[in-house]
N, C-alpha and C positions, 0 to 999 in steps of 0.2 A: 330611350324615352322613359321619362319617369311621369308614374301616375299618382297624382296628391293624392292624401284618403277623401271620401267621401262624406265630406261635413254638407254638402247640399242635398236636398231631398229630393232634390225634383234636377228639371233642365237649366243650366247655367247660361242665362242669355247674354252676358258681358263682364268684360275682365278689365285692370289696368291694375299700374304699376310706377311707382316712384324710383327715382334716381338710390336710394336706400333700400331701396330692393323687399318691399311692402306692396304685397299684392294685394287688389280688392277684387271680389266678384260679387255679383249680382243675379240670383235668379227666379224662378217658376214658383219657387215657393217663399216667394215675398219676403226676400231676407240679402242684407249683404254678409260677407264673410270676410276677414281681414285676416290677411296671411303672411307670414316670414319667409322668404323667396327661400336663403338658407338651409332651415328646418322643414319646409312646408307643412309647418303648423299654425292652425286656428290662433288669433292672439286677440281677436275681440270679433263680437257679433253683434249685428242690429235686424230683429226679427220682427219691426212694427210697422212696417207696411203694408196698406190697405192695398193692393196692388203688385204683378211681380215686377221686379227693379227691368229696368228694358234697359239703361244707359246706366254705366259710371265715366266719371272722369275725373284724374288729381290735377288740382292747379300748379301749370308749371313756375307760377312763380312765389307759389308757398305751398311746399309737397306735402307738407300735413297735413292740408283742404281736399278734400274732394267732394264733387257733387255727385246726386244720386239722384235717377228720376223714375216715376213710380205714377203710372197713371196719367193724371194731366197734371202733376206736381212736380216740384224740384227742391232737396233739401241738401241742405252743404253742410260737411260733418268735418272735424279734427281729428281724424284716427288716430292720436296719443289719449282723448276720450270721445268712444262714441255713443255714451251714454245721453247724454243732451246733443242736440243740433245746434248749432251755428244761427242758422236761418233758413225757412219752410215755407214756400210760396205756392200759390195754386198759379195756374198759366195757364190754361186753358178753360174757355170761358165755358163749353161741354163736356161733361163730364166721362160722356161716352168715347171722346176722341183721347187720344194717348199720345205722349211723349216717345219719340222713335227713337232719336240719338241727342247729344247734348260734348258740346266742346267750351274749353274753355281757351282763350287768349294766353299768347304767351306772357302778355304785362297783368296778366290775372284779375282783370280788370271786368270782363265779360264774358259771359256765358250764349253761347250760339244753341239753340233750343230747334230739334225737326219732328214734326208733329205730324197728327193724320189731317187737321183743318184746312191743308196747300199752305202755311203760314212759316215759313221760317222765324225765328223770333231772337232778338238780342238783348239778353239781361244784365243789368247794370249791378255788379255786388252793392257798390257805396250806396246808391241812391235807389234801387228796387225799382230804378225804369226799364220799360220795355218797351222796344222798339218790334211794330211789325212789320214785316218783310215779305211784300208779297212778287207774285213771279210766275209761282209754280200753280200749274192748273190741277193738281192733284195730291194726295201725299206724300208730304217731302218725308223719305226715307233715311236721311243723311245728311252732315255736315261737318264740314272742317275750317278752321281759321288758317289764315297763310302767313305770310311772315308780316308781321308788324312794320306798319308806317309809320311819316309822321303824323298820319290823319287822328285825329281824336275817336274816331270809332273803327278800329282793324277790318281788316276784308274780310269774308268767310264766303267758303264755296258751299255747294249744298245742290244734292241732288235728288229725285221724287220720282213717283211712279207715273209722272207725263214724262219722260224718256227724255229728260231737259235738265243740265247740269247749269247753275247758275255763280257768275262771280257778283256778290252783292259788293261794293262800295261806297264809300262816302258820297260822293259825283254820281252813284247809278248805278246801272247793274249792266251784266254781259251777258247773253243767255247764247248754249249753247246746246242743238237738239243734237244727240249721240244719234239719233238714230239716220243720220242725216247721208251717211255712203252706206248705210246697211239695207239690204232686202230684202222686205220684209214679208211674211208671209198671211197673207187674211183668207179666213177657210167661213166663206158665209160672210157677218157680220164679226166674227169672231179673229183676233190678233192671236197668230200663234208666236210663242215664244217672243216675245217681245223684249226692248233692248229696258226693262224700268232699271235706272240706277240702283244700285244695291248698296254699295258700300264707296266712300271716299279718303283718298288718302292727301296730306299734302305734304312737302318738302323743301320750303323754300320758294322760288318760283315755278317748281315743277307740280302737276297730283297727277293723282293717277282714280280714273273711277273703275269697279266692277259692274259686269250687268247682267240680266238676266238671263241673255241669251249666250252665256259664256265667254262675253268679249273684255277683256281689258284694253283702258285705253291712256294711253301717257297725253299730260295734257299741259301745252304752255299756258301758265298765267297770264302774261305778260305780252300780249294781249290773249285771251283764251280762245285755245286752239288746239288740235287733235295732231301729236307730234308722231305716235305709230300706232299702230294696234295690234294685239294678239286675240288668237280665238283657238290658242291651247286648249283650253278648259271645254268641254264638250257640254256642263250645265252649268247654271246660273256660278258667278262668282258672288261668295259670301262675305268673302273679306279681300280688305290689303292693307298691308302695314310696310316702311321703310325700316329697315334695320340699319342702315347708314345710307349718304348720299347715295351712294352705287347701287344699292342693292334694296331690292323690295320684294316678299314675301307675300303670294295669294294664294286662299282657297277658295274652294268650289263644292257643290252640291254633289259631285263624282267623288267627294270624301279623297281630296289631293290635296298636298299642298308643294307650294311650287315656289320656286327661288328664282330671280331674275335677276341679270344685270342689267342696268339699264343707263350705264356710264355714254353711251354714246349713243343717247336718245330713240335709241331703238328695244324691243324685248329679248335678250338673248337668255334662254333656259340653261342654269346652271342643274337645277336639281329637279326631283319629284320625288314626294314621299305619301305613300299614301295613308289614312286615317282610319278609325274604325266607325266614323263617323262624320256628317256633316258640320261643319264648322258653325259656331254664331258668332266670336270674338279671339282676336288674340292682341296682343302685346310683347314689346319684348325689353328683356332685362341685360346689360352688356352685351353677350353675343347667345344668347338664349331667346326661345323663341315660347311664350307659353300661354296655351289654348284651352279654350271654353267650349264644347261642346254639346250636342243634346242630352247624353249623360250627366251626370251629376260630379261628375270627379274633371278634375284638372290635371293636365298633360304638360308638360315642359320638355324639352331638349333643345341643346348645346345643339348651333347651327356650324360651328367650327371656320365661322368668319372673323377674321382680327379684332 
């Protein structure tokens, strides 16, 4: 495992990563950092955020864009200069509520915006429209776009702290409560451990969510539906990311991280590695896997997958 130096101050709450192997991170002390995957050296910085960065993400279909969100705003940068922004939006109509996570389309067309308002939101680069999206009775924690139709607005999944995974598209929406074969436990008026969506992954027609109560669950799109589950993980899962079709990579609040096949729709454990830390973000570059943690430094290694 190799550790970047430490150009962040604070807690690094989210990473990504272009196909040229430019990493971006985001954290605590209101700054992004842009890195050479290579060298894992600093190659530009943006330190003017009134807010710490809570989401990055590059556009998959011009890797030099990426967005950056910061409070109840979103501003989309050129990492060849990130001296000037592109364009700088506010989205949320209170100030007090926050930008949770932020995805962008694969035709780089729209940005998928999860907020504390229950509001999933979808933003138009060309035209500065926004679409709101409502579903979720609480705060959406999470979202991910799936694979592109011919529909003129992409599907995006998105998941919130009402324990409710939702497939938004063109025609309507799907909602699906995770907590739905789980038993749950209430002590008084009080939910213990409960299942709130944490984190979302997609792959095509397949995702996969994390939850609070340490469950992963594989899930068909098409039409949305719960194809296996694991409850490896003993607390809350943090993350999950696909590193190819087959294989998908999660951690957890028990500071693991865990390699899955899941080639035949089911969770079968390849690996566990453990952390020194609780996870907030990872991403990965060819067959590397490189993580964001509550420290201030960056971690990468070689998963030794083709």
């Amino acid at each position: 495992m190799v550790v970047w130096n430490e150009k962040h101050t604070d807690t690094i709450n989210c990473i990504d990563c272009n196909s040229s192997g430019i990493v971006i991170s985001g954290g605590e002390d209101k700054s992004v950092q842009v890195w050479n995957f290579t060298t894992q050296a600093v190659v530009a910085s943006i330190e003017n955020f009134k807010d710490e960065v809570s989401a990055l993400r590059f556009n998959p279909n011009n890797q030099n864009h990426f967005i950056a969100s910061s409070g109840d705003s979103i501003t989309l940068y050129d990492v060849r200069n990130v001296k000037k922004s592109l364009l700088h939006r506010v989205i949320l109509s209170n100030e007090d509520d926050a930008i949770n996570d932020v995805d962008i389309s694969s035709c780089g067309e729209w940005c998928a915006i999860a907020s504390d308002d229950k509001y999933l939101r979808l933003f138009e680069f060309t035209t500065e429209f926004i679409a709101n999206l409502d579903g979720h009775e609480n705060l959406v924690t999470c979202c991910k776009f799936v694979a592109d139709t011919d529909d003129d607005v992409p599907a995006v999944l998105s998941g919130g702290c009402d324990c409710n995974v939702i497939l938004h598209e063109l025609n309507g929406r799907q909602l699906l409560p995770v907590s739905q074969n789980i038993d749950l436990c209430v002590i008084g008026s009080t939910l213990v451990n409960p299942p709130f969506v944490h984190c979302i992954a997609t792959n095509g027609d397949v995702g996969v969510c994390g939850l609070e109560n340490g469950m992963l669950l594989l899930l068909d799109l098409k039409p949305l539906d719960i194809i296996a589950e694991s409850s490896y993980h003993s607390l809350a899962v943090s993350q999950a990311v696909f590193l190819n079709n087959a294989t998908l990579c999660s951690s957890s609040n028990e500071c693991v991280i865990a390699t899955w096949d899941i080639a035949q729709d089911s969770f079968e454990l390849k690996s566990a590695v453990p952390h020194t830390s609780k996870i907030n973000s990872m991403c990965c570059y060819t067959n590397n896997l490189i993580i964001a943690d509550l420290s201030n430094a960056i971690t990468s290694f070689c998963t030794d997958l083709p």
